[in-house]
VEXDREN-243563 format. One record per residue (C-alpha): x, y, z; residue number from 1. Coordinates in Angstrom, 1 decimal, m for minus. Layout:
REM VEXDREN-243563
NODE:c1:c2:c3:num
NODE:X:Y:Z:NUM
...
REM end
This chain:
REM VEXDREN-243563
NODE:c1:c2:c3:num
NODE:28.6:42.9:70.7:1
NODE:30.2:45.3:68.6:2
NODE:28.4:48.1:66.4:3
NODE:26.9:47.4:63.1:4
NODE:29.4:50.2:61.8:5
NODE:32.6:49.0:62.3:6
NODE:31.6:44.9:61.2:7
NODE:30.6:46.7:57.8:8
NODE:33.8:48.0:57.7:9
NODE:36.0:45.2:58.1:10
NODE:33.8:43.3:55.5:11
NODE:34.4:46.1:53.2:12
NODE:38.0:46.5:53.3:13
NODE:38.1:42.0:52.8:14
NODE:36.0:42.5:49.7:15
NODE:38.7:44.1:48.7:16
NODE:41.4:41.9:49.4:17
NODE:42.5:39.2:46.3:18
NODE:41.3:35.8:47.2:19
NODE:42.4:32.2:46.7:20
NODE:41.8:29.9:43.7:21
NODE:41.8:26.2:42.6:22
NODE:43.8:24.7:39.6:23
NODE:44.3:21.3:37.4:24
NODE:45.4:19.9:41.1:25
NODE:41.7:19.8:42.3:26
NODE:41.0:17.2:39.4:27
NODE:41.8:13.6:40.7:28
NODE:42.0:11.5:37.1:29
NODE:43.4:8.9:39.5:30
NODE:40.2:6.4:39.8:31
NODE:42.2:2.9:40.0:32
NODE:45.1:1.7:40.5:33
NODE:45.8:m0.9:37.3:34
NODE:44.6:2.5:35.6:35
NODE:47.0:4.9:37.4:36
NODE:50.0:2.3:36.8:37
NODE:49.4:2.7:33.3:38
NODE:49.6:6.9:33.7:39
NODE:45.4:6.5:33.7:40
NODE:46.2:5.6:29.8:41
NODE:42.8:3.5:30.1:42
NODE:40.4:4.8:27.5:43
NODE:41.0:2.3:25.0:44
NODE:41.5:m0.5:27.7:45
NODE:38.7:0.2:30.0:46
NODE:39.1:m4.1:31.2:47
NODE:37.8:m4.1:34.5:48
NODE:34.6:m2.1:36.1:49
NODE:36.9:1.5:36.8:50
NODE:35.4:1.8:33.3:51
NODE:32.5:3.3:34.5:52
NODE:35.0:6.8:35.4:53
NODE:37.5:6.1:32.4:54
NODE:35.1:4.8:29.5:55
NODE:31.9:3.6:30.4:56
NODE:31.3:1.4:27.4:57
NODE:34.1:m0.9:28.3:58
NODE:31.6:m2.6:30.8:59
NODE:30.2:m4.5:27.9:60
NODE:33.8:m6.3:27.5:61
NODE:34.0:m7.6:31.3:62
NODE:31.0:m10.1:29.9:63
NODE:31.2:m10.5:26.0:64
NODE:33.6:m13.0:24.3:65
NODE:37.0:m11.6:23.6:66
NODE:38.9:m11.5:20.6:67
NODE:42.2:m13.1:21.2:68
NODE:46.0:m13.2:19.1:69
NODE:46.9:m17.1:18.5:70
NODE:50.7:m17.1:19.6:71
NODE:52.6:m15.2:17.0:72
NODE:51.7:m11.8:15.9:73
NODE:49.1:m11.4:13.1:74
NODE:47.8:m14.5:13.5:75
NODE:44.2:m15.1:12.8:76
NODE:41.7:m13.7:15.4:77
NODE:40.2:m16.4:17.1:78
NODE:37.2:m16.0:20.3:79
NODE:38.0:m17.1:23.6:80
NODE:36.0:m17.8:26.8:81
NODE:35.6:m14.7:29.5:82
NODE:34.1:m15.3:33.0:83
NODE:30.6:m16.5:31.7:84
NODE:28.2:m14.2:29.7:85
NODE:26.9:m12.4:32.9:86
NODE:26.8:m11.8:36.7:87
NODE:27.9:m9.2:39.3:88
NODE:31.2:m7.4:39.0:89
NODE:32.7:m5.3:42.4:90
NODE:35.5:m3.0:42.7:91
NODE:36.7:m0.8:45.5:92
NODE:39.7:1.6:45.4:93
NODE:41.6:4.3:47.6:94
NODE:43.7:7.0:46.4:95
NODE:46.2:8.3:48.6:96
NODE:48.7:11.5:48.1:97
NODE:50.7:13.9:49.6:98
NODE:51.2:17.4:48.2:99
NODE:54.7:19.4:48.3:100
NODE:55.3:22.7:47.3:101
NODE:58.4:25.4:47.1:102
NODE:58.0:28.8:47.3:103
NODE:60.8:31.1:46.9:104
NODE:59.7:34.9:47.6:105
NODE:61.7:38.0:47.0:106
NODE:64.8:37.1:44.9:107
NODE:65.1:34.4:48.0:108
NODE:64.7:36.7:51.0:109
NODE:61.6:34.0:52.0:110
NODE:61.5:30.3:51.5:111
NODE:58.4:27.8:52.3:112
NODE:58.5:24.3:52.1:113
NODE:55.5:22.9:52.8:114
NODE:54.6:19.3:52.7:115
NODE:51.3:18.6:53.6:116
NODE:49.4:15.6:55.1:117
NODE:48.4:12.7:53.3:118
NODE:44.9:13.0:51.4:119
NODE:42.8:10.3:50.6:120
NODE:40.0:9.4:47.8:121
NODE:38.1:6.4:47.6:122
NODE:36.0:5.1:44.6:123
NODE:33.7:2.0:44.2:124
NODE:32.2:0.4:41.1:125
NODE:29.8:m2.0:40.4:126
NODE:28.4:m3.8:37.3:127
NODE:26.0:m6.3:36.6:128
NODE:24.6:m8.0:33.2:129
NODE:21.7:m10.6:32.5:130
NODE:23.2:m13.7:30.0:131
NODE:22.5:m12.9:26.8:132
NODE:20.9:m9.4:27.4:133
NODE:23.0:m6.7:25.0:134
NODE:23.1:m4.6:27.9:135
NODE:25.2:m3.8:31.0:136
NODE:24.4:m1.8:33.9:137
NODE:27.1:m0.1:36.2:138
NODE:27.2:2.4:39.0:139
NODE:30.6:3.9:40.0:140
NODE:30.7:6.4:43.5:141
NODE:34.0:8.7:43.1:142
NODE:35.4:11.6:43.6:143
NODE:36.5:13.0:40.4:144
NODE:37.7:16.8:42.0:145
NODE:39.3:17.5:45.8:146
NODE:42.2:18.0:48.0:147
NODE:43.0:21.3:49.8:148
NODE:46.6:23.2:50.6:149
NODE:47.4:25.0:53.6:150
NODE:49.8:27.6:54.5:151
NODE:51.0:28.9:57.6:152
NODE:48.9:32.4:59.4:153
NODE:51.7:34.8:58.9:154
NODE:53.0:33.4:55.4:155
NODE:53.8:36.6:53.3:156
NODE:51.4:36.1:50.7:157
NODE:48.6:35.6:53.2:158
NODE:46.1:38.1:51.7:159
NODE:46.4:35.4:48.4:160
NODE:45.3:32.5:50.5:161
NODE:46.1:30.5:53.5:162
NODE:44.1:27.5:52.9:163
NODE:41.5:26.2:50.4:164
NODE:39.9:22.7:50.1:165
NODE:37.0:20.6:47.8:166
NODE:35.2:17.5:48.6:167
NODE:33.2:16.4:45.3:168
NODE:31.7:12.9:45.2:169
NODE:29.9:11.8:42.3:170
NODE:27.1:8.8:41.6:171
NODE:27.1:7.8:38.4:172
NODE:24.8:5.1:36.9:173
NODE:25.5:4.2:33.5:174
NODE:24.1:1.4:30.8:175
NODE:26.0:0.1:28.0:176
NODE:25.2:m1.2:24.9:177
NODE:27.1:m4.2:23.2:178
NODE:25.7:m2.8:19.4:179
NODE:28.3:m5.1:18.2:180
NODE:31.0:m8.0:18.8:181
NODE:33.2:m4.5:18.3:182
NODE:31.3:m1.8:19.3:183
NODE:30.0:m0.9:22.3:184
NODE:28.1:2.9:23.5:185
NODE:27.0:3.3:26.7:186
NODE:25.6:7.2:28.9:187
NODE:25.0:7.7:32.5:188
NODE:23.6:10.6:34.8:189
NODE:25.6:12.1:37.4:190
NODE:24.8:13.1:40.7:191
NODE:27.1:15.5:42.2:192
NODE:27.5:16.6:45.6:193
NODE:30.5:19.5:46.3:194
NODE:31.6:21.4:49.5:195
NODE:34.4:24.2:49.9:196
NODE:36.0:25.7:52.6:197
NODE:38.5:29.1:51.7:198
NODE:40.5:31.1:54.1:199
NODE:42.7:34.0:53.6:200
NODE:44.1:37.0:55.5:201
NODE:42.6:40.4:55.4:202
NODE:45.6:41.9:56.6:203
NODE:49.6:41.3:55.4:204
NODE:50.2:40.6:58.9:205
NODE:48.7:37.8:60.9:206
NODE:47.0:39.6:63.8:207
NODE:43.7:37.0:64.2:208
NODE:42.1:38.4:61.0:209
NODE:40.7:35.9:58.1:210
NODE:38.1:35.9:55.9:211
NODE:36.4:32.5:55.6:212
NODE:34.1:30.9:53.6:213
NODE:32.1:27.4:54.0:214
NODE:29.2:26.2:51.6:215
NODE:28.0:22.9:49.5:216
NODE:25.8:22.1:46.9:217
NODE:24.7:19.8:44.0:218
NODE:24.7:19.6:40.9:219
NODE:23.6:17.3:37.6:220
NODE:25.7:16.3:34.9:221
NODE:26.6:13.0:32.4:222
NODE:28.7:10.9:30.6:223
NODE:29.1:8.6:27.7:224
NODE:31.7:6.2:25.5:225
NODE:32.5:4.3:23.1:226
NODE:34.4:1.7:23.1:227
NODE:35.5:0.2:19.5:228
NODE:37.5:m2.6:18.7:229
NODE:38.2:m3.8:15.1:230
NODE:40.7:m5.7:15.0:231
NODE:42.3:m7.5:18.4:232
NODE:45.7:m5.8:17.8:233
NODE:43.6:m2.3:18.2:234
NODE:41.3:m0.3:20.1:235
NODE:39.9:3.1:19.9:236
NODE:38.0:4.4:22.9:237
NODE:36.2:7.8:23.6:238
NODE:35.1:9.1:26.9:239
NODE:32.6:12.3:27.5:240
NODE:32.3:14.4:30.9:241
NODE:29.7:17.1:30.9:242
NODE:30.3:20.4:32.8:243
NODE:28.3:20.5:36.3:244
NODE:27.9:24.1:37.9:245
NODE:27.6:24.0:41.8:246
NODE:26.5:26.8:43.7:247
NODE:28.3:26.7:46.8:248
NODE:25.7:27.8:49.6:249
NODE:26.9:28.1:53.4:250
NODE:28.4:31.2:55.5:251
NODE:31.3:33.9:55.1:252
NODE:32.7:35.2:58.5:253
NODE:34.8:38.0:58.8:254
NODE:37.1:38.8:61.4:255
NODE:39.2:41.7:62.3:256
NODE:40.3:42.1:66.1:257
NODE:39.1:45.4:67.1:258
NODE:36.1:45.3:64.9:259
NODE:34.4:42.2:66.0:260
NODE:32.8:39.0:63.9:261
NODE:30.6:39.2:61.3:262
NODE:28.8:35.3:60.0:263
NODE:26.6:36.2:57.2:264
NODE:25.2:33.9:54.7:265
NODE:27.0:33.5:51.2:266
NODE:26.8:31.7:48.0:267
NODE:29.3:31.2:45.0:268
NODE:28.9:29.8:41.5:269
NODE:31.2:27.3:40.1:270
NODE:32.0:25.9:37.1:271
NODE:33.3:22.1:37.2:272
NODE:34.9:22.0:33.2:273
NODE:33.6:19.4:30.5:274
NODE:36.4:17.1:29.6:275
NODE:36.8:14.6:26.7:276
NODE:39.2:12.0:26.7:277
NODE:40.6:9.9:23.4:278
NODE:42.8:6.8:24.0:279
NODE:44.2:4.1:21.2:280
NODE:45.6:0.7:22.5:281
NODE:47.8:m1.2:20.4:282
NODE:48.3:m5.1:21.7:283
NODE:51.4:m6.6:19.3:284
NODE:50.6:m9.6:21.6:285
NODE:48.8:m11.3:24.0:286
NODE:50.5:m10.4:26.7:287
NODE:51.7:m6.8:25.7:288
NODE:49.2:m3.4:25.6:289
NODE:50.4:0.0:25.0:290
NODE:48.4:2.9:25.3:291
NODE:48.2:6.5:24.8:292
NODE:45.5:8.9:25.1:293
NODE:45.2:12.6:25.1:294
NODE:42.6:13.8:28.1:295
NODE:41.4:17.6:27.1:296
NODE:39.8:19.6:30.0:297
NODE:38.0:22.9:29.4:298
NODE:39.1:25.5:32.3:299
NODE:38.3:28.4:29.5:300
NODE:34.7:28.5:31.2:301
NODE:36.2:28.8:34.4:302
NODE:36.7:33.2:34.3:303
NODE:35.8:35.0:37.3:304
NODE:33.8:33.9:40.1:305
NODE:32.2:35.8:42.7:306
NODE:31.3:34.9:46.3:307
NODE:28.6:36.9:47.3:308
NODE:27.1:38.4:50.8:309
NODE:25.5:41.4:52.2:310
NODE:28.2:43.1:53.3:311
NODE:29.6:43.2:50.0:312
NODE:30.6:40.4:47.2:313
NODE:34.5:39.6:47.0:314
NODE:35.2:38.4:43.0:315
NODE:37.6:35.5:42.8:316
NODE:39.7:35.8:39.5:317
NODE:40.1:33.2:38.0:318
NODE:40.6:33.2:33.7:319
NODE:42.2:29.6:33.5:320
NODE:42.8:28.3:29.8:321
NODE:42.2:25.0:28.9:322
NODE:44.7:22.1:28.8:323
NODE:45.6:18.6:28.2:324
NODE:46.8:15.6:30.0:325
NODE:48.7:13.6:27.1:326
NODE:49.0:9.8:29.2:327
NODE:51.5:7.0:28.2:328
NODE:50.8:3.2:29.5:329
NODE:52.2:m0.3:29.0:330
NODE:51.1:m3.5:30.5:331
NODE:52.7:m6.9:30.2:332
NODE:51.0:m10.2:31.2:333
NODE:52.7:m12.5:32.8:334
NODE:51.8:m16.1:33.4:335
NODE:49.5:m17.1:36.7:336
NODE:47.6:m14.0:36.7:337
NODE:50.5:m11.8:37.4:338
NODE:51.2:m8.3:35.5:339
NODE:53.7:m5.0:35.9:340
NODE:52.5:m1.9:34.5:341
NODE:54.3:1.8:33.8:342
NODE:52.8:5.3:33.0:343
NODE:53.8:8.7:32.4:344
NODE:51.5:11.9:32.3:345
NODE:52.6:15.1:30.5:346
NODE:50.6:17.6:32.1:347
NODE:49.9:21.3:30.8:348
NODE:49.4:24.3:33.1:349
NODE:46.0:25.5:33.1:350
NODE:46.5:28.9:35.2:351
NODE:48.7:31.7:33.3:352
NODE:50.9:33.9:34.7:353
NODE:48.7:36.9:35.2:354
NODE:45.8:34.6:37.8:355
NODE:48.6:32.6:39.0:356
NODE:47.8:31.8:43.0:357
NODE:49.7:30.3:45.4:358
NODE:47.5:28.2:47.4:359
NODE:47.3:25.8:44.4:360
NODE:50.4:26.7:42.6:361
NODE:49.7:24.7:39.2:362
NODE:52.6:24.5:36.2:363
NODE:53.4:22.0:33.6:364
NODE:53.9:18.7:35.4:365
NODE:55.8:15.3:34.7:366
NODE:53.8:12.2:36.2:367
NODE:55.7:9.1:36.9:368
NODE:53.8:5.6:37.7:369
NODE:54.2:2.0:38.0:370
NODE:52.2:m0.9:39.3:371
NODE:51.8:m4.9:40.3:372
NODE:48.5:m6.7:39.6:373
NODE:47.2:m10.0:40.0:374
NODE:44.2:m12.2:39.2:375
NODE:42.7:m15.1:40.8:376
NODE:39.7:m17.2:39.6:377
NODE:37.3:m14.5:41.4:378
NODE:39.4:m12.1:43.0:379
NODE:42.0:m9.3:41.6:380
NODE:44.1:m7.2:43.6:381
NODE:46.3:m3.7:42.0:382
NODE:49.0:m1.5:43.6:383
NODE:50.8:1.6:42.0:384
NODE:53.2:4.5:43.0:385
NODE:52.4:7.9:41.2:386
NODE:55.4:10.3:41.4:387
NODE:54.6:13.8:40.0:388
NODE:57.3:17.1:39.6:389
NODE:56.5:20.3:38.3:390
NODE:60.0:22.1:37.5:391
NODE:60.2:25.9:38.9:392
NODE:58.1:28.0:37.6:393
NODE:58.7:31.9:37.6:394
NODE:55.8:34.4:38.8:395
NODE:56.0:37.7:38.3:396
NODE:52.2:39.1:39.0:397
NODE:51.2:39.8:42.9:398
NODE:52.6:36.5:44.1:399
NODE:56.0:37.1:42.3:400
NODE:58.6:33.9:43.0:401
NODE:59.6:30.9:42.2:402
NODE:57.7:27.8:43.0:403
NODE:57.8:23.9:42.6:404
NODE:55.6:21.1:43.1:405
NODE:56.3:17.6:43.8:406
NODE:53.9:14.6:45.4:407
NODE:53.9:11.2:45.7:408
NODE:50.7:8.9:45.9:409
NODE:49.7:5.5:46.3:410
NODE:46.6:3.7:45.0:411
NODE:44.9:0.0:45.6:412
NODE:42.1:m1.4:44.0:413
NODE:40.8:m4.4:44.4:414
NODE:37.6:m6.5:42.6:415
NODE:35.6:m9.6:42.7:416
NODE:33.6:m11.1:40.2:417
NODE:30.6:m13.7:41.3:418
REM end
């Protein structure tokens, strides 16, 4: 075993090292697939039990009469049928992606490309309402943050960050209230369960030194809607997350050869941002619904974090600002059950130039989708391509260079309804 001396050491000089960060990337909006074919432009739509992530009040509508166009457009509103006025309602989805990014260093002396494994997310929904009862009871299991980058050992900007990942699974029960044929409201707890794992080099050169961290935790948090619906040509839908903070409790190892190991226990305080969604659906027919909502998420509590340990704490700089996702969607119905969906996502850069980090390089992103459904008596089945590119964006702080971002994903959702 080596001295006490020397392990101090090594800690002290990775305190001093700059650490690695998560962006926007580590939020996964994509929660189902009819949703993510329509650029997750859902607020206002919220038809199918996904509506427990996207608007919970919209479970009220998967039971209560609908309000219908008669063939042409403005037409008198006349009620129509749904699937009777209660029952059980399932839905299970997986999210798949892979993550590219470009890193040009020094005026193009160094070039990365790194395209990264496939990631996966899965989410599951369930709602259920008694005949007649003015309420509707849900429980969604999702993971609304996650995903990790890695870089190789001897990357140049090593000391920034070889690899960082998030796991964050949520259970949320939620009850909504039909107040009336228009209006629903509904609020849920959350129960959130998050685990990290960081690693970044202590020296510029790879020579078997790191400095990792591991931890998990839980935290409590909620969310509402409202769903309201005046008129059957429009809809006007509000969703509500609350801010969770997780402190991240597990074990920080330091390693320089020479020096010896040091596994100490360590902790870190997080801040997972409120966000507040507003969507508007406009349905000229039937068979046509266009949406567009404006997602807000507020990174502006997210400043600096520190992971701390005996040895010493390391801060992680973060001073993110907050942003929007503004989301486009269309849907057309065709006959037998059958529809086609499109999306697209404009969204903003939450890191600014000056806590800019490679290992999640974030920028202002373009978000491409489109997607098949269709519906049987009982069963419905989704599928959607997400395309995303971030054009290059210029650094010029400690990770100076040029970098782009491009992934590709695929999601499938399917439901039943007894």
């Amino acid at each position: 075993m080596k001295s006490a001396q020397p392990l101090a050491l090594a800690c002290a000089i990775a305190s001093l090292v700059p650490t690695a960060s998560f962006a926007l990337g580590i939020r996964i909006a994509d929660q189902d697939a009819s949703a993510t074919a329509r650029g997750n432009a859902f607020t206002a739509t919220a038809d199918n039990p996904s509506a427990i992530y996207y608007n919970p009040a919209g479970i009220s509508q998967l039971y209560a009469p609908a309000l219908t166009l008669d063939a042409g457009v403005g037409k008198t509103a006349t009620p129509t049928e749904k699937d009777g006025e209660g029952g059980l309602r399932l839905r299970m989805g997986l999210y798949s992606i892979t993550l590219g990014s470009k890193a040009t260093l020094g005026g193009g002396a160094a070039k990365f490309d790194i395209s990264h494994r496939w990631q996966e997310s899965g989410s599951f929904y369930a709602t259920w309402k008694q005949p007649n009862s003015p309420l509707t009871f849900g429980l969604g299991v999702y993971a609304p943050y996650g995903f990790g980058v890695w870089y190789p050992e001897n990357w140049p900007l090593r000391q920034l960050g070889i690899s960082g990942n998030i796991a964050y699974i949520c259970i949320n029960p939620v009850v909504s209230w039909q107040v009336t044929p228009t209006l629903s409201i509904a609020v849920g707890p959350t129960l959130n369960y998050a685990k990290t794992s960081l690693k970044f080099g202590i020296l510029p050169t790879a020579v078997g030194d790191a400095l990792e961290f591991e931890g998990s935790g839980w935290a409590v948090g909620a969310n509402a809607g409202v769903l309201w619906k005046p008129h059957p040509m429009h809809s006007f839908g509000i969703m509500y997350r609350s801010e969770t903070q997780v402190t991240f409790d597990g074990s920080a190892t330091t390693t320089l050869p020479g020096l010896g190991t040091l596994r100490e226990p360590g902790n870190a305080n997080f801040v997972f941002p409120q966000n507040i969604v507003f969507g508007y659906s406009f349905r000229p027919t039937p068979r046509w619904n266009i949406e567009f909502d404006a997602d807000w998420t507020d990174w502006d509590r997210l400043n600096t974090v520190t992971l701390n340990k005996a040895s010493g704490g390391v801060p992680l700089a973060f001073n993110w600002q907050s942003s929007f996702f503004y989301e486009f969607g269309v849907t057309y119905q065709f006959d037998a059950g059958f529809s086609a969906s499109a999306g697209y996502i404009y969204s903003e850069n939450s890191v600014p130039n000056s806590s800019f980090n490679p290992i999640l390089p974030d920028s202002n992103r373009h978000i491409f989708s489109v997607g098949l459904g269709k519906k049987w008596s009982h069963f419905e089945l989704d599928l959607a391509y997400q395309y995303a590119h971030g054009p290059a964006r210029n650094v010029t702080n400690v990770a100076a260079g040029t970098y782009q971002f491009d992934s590709h994903a695929i999601s499938l959702s399917a439901g039943y309804r007894f």
